[in-house]
Backbone as ProteinMPNN parsed JSONL, in Angstrom:
{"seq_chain_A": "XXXXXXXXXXXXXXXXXXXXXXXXXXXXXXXXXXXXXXXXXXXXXXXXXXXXXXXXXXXXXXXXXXXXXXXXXXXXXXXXXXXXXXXXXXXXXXXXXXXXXXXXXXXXXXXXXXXXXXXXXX", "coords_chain_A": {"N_chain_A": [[8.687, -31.52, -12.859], [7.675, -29.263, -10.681], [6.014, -30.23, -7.479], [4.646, -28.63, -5.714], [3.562, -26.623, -7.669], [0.623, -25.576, -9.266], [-1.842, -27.789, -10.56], [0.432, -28.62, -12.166], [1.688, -26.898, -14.31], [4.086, -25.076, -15.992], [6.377, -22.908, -15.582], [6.582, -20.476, -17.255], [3.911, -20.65, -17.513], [2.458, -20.301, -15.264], [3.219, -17.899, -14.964], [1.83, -16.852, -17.09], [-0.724, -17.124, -15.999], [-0.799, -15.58, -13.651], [-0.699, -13.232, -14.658], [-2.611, -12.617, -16.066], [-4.564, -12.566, -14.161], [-3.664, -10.935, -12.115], [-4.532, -8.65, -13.962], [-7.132, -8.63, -13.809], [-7.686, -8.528, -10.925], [-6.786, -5.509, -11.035], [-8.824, -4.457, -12.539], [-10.989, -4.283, -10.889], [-9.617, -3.443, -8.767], [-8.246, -0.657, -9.381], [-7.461, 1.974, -8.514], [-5.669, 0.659, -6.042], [-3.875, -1.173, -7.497], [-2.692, 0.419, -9.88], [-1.528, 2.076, -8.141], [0.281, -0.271, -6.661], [1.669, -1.192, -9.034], [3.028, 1.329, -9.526], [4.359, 1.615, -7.342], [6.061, -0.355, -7.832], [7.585, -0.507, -10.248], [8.782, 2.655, -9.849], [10.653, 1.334, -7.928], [12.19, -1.27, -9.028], [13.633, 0.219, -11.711], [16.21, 1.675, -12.963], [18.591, 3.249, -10.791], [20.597, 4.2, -8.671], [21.745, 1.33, -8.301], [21.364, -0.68, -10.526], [18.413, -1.789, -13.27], [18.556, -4.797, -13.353], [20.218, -5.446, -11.53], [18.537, -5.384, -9.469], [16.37, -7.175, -9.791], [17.602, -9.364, -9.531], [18.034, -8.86, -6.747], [15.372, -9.244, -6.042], [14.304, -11.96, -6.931], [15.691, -13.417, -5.254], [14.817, -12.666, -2.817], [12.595, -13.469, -3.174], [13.184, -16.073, -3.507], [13.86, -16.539, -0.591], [11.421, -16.11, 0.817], [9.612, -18.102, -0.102], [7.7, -18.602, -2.181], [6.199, -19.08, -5.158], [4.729, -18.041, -7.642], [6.02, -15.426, -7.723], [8.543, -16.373, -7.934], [8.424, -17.352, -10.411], [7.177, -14.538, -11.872], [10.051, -13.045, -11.478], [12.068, -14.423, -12.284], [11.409, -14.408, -14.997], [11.578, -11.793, -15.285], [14.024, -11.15, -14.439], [15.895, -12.181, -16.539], [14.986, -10.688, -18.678], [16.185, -7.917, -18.178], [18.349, -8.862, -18.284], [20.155, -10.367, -17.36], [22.079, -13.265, -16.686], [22.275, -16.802, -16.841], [24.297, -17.645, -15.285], [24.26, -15.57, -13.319], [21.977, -15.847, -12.187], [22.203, -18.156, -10.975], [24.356, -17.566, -9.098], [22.846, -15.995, -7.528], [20.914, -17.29, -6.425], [22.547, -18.777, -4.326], [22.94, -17.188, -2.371], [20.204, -16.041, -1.756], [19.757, -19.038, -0.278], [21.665, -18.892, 1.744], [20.331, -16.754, 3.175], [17.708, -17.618, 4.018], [17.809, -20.764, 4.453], [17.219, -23.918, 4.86], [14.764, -24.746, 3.566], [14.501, -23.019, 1.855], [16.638, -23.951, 0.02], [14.881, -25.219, -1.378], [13.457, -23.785, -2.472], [14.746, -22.577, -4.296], [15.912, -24.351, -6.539], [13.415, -24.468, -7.422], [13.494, -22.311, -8.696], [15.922, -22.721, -10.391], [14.58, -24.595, -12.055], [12.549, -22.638, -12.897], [14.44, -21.426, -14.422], [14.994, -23.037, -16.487], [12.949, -23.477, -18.135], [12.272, -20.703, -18.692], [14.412, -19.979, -20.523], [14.198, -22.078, -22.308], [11.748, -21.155, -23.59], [12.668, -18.928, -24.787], [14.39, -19.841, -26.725]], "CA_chain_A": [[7.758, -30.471, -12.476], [7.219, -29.087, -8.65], [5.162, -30.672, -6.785], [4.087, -27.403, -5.495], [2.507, -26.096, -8.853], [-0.698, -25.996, -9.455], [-2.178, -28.131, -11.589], [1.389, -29.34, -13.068], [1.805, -25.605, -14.989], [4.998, -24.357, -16.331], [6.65, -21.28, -15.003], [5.699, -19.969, -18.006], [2.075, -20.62, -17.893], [2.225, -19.897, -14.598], [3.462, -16.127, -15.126], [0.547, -16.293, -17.784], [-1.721, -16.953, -15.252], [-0.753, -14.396, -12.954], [-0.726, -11.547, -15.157], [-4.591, -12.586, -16.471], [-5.558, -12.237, -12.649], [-3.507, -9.364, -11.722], [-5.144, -7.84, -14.533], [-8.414, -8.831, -13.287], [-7.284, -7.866, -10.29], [-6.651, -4.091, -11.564], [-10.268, -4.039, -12.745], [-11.557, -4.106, -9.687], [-9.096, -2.49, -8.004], [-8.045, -0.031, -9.914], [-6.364, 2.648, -7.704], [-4.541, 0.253, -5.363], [-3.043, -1.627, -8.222], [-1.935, 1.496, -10.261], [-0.625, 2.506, -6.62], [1.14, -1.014, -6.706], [2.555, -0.898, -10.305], [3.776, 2.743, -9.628], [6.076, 1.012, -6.655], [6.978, -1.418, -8.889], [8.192, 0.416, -11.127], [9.769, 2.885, -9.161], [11.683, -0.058, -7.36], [13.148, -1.629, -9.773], [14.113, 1.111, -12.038], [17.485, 2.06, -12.687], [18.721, 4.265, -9.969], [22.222, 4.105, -8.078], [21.404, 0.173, -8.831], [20.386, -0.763, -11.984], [17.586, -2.99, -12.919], [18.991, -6.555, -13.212], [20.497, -6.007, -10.087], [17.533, -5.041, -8.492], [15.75, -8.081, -9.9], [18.131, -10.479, -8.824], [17.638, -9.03, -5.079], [13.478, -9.58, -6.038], [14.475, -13.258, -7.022], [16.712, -13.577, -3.904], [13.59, -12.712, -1.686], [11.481, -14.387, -3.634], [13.391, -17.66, -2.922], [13.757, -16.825, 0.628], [10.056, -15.837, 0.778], [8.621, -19.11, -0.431], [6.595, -17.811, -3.276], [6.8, -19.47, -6.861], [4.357, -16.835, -8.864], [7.034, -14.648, -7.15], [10.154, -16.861, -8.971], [7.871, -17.133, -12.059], [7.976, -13.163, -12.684], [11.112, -12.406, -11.484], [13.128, -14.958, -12.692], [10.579, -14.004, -16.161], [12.204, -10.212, -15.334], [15.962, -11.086, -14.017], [16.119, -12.982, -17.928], [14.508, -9.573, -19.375], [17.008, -7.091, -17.486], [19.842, -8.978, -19.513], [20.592, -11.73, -15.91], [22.726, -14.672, -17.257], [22.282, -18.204, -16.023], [25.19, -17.444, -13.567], [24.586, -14.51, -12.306], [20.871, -15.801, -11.499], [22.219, -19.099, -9.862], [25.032, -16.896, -7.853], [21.669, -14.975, -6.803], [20.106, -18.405, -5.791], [23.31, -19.156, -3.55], [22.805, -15.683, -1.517], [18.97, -16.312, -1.049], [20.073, -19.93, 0.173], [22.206, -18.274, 2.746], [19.11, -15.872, 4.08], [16.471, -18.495, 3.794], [18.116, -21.528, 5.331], [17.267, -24.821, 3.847], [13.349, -24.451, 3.162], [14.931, -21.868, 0.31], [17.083, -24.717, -1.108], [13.741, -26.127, -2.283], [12.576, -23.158, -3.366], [16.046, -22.207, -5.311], [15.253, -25.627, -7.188], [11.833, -24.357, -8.153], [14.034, -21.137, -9.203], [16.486, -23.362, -11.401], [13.364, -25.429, -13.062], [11.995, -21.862, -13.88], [14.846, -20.691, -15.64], [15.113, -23.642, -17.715], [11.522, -23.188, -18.659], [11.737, -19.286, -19.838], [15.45, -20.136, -21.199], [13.432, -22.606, -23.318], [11.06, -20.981, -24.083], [13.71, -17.982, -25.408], [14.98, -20.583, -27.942]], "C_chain_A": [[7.644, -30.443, -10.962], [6.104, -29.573, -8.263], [3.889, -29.636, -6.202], [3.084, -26.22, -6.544], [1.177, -26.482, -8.893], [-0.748, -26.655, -10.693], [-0.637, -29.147, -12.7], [1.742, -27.964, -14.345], [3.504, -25.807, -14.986], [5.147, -23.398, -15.675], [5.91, -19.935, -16.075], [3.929, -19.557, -17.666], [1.82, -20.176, -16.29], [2.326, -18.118, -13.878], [2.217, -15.273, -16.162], [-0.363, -16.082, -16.818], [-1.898, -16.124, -14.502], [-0.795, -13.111, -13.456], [-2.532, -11.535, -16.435], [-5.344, -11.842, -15.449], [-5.132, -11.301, -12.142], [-4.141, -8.15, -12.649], [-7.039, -7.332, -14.197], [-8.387, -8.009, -11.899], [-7.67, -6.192, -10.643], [-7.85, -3.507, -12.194], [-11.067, -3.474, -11.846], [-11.016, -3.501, -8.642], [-8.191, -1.918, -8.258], [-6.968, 1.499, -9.198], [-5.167, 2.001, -6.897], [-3.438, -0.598, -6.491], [-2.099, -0.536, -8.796], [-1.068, 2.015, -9.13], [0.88, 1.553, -6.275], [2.101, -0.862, -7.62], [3.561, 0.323, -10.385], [5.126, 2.101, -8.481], [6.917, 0.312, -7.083], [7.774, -1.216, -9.325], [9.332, 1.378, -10.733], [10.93, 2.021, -8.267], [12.743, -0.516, -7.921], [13.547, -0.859, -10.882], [15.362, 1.53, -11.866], [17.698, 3.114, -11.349], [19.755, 3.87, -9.711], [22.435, 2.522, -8.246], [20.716, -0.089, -10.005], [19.493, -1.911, -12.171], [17.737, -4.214, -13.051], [19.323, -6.117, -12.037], [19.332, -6.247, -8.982], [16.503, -6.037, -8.63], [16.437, -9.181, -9.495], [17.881, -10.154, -7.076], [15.753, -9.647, -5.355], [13.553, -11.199, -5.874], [14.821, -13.5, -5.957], [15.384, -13.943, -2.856], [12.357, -13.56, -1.891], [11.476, -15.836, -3.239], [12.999, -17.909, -1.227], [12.074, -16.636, 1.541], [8.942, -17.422, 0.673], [7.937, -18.973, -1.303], [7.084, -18.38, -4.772], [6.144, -18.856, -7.408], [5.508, -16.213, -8.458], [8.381, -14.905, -8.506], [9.41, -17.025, -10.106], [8.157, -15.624, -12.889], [9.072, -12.819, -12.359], [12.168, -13.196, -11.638], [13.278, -14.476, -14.602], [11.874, -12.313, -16.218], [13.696, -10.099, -15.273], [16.372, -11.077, -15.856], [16.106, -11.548, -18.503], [15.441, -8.287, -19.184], [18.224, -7.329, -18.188], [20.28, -10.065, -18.221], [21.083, -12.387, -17.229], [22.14, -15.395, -16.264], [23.016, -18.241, -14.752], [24.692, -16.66, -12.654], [23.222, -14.999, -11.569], [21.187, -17.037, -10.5], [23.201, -18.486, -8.863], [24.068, -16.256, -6.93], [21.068, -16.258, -5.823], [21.132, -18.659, -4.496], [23.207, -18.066, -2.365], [21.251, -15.986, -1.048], [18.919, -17.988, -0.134], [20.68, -19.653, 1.685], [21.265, -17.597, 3.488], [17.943, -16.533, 4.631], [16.582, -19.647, 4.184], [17.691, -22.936, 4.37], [16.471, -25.341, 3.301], [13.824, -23.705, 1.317], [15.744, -22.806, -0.75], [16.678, -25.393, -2.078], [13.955, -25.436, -3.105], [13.654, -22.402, -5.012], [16.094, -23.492, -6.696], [14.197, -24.938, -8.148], [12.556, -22.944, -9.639], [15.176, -21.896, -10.653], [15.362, -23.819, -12.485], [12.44, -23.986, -13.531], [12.44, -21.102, -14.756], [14.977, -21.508, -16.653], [14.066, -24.042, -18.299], [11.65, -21.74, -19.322], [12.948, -19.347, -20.707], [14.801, -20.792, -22.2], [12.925, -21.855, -24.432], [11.953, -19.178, -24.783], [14.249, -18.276, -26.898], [14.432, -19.908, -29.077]], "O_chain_A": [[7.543, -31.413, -10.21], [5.098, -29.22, -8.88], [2.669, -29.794, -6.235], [2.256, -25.36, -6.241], [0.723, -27.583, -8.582], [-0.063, -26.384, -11.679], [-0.756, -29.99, -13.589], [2.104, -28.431, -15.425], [4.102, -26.52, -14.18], [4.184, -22.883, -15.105], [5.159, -18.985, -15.854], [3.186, -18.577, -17.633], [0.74, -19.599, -16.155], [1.844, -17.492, -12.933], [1.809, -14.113, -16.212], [-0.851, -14.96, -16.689], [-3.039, -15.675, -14.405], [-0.907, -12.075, -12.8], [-3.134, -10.75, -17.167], [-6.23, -10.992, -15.535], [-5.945, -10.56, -11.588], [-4.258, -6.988, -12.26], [-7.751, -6.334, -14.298], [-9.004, -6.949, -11.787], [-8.816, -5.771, -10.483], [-7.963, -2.296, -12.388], [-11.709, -2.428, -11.948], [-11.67, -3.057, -7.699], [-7.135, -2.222, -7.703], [-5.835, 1.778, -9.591], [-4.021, 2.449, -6.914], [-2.233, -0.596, -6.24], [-0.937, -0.449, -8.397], [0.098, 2.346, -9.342], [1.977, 1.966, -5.898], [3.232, -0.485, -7.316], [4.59, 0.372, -11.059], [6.342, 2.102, -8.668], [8.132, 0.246, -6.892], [8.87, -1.646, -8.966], [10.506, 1.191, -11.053], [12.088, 2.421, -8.157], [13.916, -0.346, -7.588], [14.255, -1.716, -11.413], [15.748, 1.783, -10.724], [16.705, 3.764, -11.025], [20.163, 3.017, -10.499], [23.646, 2.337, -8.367], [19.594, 0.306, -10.321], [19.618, -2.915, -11.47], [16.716, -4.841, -12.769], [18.486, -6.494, -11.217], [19.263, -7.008, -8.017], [15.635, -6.005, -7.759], [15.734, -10.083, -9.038], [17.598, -11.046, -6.277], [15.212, -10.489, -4.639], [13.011, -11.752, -4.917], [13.871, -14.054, -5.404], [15.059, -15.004, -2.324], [11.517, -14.089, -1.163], [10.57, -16.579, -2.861], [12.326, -18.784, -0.683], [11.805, -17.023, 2.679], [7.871, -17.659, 1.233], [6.982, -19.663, -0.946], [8.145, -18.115, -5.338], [6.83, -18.649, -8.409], [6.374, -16.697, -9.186], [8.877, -14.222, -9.403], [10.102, -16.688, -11.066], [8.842, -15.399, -13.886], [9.394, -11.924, -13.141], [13.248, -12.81, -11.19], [14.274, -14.285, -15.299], [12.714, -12.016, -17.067], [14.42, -9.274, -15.831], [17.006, -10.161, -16.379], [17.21, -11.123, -18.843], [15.44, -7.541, -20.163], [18.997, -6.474, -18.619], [21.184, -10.73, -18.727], [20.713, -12.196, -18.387], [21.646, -15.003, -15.206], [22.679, -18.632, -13.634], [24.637, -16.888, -11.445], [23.144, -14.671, -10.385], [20.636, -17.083, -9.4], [22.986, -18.816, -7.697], [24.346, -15.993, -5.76], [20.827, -16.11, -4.625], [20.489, -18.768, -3.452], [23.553, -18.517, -1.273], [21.121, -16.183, 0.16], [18.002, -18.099, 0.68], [20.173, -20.179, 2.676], [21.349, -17.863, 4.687], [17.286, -16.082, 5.569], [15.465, -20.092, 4.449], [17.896, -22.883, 3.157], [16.74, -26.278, 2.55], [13.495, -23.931, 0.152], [15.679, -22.656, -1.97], [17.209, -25.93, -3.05], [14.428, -25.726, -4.204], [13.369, -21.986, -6.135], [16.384, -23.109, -7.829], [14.218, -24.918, -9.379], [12.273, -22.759, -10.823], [15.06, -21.465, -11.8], [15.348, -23.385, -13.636], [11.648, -24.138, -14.461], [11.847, -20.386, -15.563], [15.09, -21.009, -17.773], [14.166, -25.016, -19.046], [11.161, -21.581, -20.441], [12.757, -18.788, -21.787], [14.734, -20.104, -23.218], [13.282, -21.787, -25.608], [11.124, -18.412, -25.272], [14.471, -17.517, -27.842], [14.724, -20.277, -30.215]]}, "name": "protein", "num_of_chains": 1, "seq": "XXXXXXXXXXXXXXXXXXXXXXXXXXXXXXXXXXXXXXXXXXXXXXXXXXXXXXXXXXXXXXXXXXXXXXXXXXXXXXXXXXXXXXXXXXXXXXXXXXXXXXXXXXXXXXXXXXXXXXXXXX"}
């Protein structure tokens, strides 16, 4: 488990947790979220890129970003898009390259969360 987790959480449980509080979130702020979700959405959305690809760049940034809710949903989304195991660790090797060697952690954190939602796929 990462050191960096709260509490000692799963990726899992930690994608639960974030989509309790973004919901909470969206209670209270109700226009800017719907405002968010609508970019979202539009974002990753097929278009001249289709959406796995467009979630493996999310993952990518996500690594080079520092952010593990980040690699929780969008490693959660790469999986959902149809991503393989490869194509998400070829993704990890490209955010490694942008992100320098802070990102090699976080590409780590990105391995230990696919073999948490792969699991939990079983």
């Amino acid at each position: 488990m990462s050191s960096t987790q709260s509490h000692n959480a799963t990726y899992p449980d930690m994608l639960g947790k974030f989509e309790t509080y973004v919901g909470k979130l969206a209670s209270v702020q109700p226009d800017l979220m719907g405002q968010f979700w609508k970019l979202h959405k539009t974002a990753v959305g097929d278009g001249v890129l289709d959406t796995k690809t467009k979630e493996l760049m999310t993952l990518a940034i996500s690594v080079a970003a520092r952010c593990d809710g980040c690699i929780a949903h969008h490693v959660s989304d790469a999986l959902r898009a149809g991503a393989t195991k490869e194509e998400i660790a070829e993704t990890l090797g490209v955010a490694v390259l942008m992100g320098g060697g802070t990102s090699v952690v976080y590409a780590t954190h990105a391995l230990e969360a696919l073999e948490q939602f792969l699991e939990e796929l079983k």
